[in-house]
C-alpha positions in Angstrom: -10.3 165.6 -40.0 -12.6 167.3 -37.6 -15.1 165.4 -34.6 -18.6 166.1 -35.0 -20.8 164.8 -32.1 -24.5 163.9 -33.3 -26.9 163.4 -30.5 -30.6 162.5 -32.0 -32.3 159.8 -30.8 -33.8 158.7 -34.4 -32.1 156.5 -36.6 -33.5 157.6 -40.0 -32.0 161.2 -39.1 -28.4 159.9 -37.7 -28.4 157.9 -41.1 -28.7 160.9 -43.0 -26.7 163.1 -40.8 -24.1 160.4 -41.4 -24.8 160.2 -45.2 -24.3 164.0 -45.4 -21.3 164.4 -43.1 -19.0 161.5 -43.1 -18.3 161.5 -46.7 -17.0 165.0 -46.2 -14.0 163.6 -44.0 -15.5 164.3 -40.9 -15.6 161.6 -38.3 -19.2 161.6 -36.1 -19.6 160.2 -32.6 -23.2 159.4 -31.8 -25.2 159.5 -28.9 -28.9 158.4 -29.1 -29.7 160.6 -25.7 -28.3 163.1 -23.1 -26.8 161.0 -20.6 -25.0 159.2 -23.7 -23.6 162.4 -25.1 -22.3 163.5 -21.5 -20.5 160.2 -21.4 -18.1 161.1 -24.6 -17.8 164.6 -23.7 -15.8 163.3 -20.5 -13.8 161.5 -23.3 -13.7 163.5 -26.5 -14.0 167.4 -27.6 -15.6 167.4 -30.9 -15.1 170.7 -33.2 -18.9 170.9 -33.5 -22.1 169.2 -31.7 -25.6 168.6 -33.6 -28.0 167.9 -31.0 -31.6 167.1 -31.6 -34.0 169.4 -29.1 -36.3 166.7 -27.9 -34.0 163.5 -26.9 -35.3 160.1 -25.4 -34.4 160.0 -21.5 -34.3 162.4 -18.8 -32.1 165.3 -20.6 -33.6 167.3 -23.7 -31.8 169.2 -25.9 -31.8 172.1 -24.3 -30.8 170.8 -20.8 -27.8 169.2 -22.4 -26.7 172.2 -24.4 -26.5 174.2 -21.3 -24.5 171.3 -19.4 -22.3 172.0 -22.2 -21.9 175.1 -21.9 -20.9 174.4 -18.3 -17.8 172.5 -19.1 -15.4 174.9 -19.4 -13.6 172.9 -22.5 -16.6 172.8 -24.0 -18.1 176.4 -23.8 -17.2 178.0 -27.3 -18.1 174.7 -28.9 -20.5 175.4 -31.6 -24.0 174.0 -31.1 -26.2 173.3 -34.1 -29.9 172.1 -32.9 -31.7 170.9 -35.2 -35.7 170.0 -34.7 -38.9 169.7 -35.9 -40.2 171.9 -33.6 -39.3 175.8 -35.2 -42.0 178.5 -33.4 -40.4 181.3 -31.8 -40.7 180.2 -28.3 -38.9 177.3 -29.6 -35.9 179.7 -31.3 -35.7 181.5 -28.0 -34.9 178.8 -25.9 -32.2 177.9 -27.5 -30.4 181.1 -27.7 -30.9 180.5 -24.0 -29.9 177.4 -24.0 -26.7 178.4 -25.5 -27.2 176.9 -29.3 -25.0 178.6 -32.1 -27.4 177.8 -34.9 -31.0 176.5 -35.0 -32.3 174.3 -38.1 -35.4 172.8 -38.7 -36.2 169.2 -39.4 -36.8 168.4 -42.5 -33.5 170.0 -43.7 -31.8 170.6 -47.3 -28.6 168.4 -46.5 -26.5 170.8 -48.2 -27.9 173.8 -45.7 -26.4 171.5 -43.2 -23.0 171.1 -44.6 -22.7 174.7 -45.0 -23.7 175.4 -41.3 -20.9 173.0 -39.9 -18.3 174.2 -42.5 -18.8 177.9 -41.4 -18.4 176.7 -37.7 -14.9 174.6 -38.5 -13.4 177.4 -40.9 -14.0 180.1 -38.0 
């Protein structure tokens, strides 16, 4: 069984992200903002975090993908963002930022099953 962390702040999405993952064995730990997510990665090292780029609170998606990759444990982590907002300033960012993989919201769920299963099989 692998730990995926899901950070997205909307429950319609973390319902599907849950609908689309957990049946596959995988067991998800949610966070509905940055703070949140910071919280369980004191705690827990997931094999794979999905973070939403624009997150209620004081820490974005982007903010808290490079806190990740600050914490040494966490730095090869893969980071799969996944947004509604896909221009290229958006896409650059987040290389900056540190994310492994960038999808956009509305998603095919079976895109994102293959984007986490490439990450665990590496």
């Amino acid at each position: 069984m692998h730990t995926l962390l899901v950070v997205e702040d909307h429950p319609p999405i973390v319902l599907l992200l849950r609908v689309t993952l957990a049946p596959l064995g995988h067991r998800l730990l949610e966070a509905a903002d940055g703070a949140s997510a910071l919280r369980i990665l004191a705690h827990a090292t997931p094999d794979v975090i999905l973070l939403d780029a624009t997150l209620s609170g004081e820490i974005d998606g982007y903010e808290l993908c490079r806190s990740i990759r600050a914490m040494p444990q966490m730095a090869a982590t893969p980071v799969i963002m996944i947004t509604g907002h896909g221009g290229p300033d958006e896409v650059e960012r987040a290389a900056r930022a540190g994310v492994d993989r960038f999808i956009l919201k509305p998603f095919a769920p079976a895109a994102l099953r293959e984007a986490v299963a490439a990450f665990i099989s590496r």
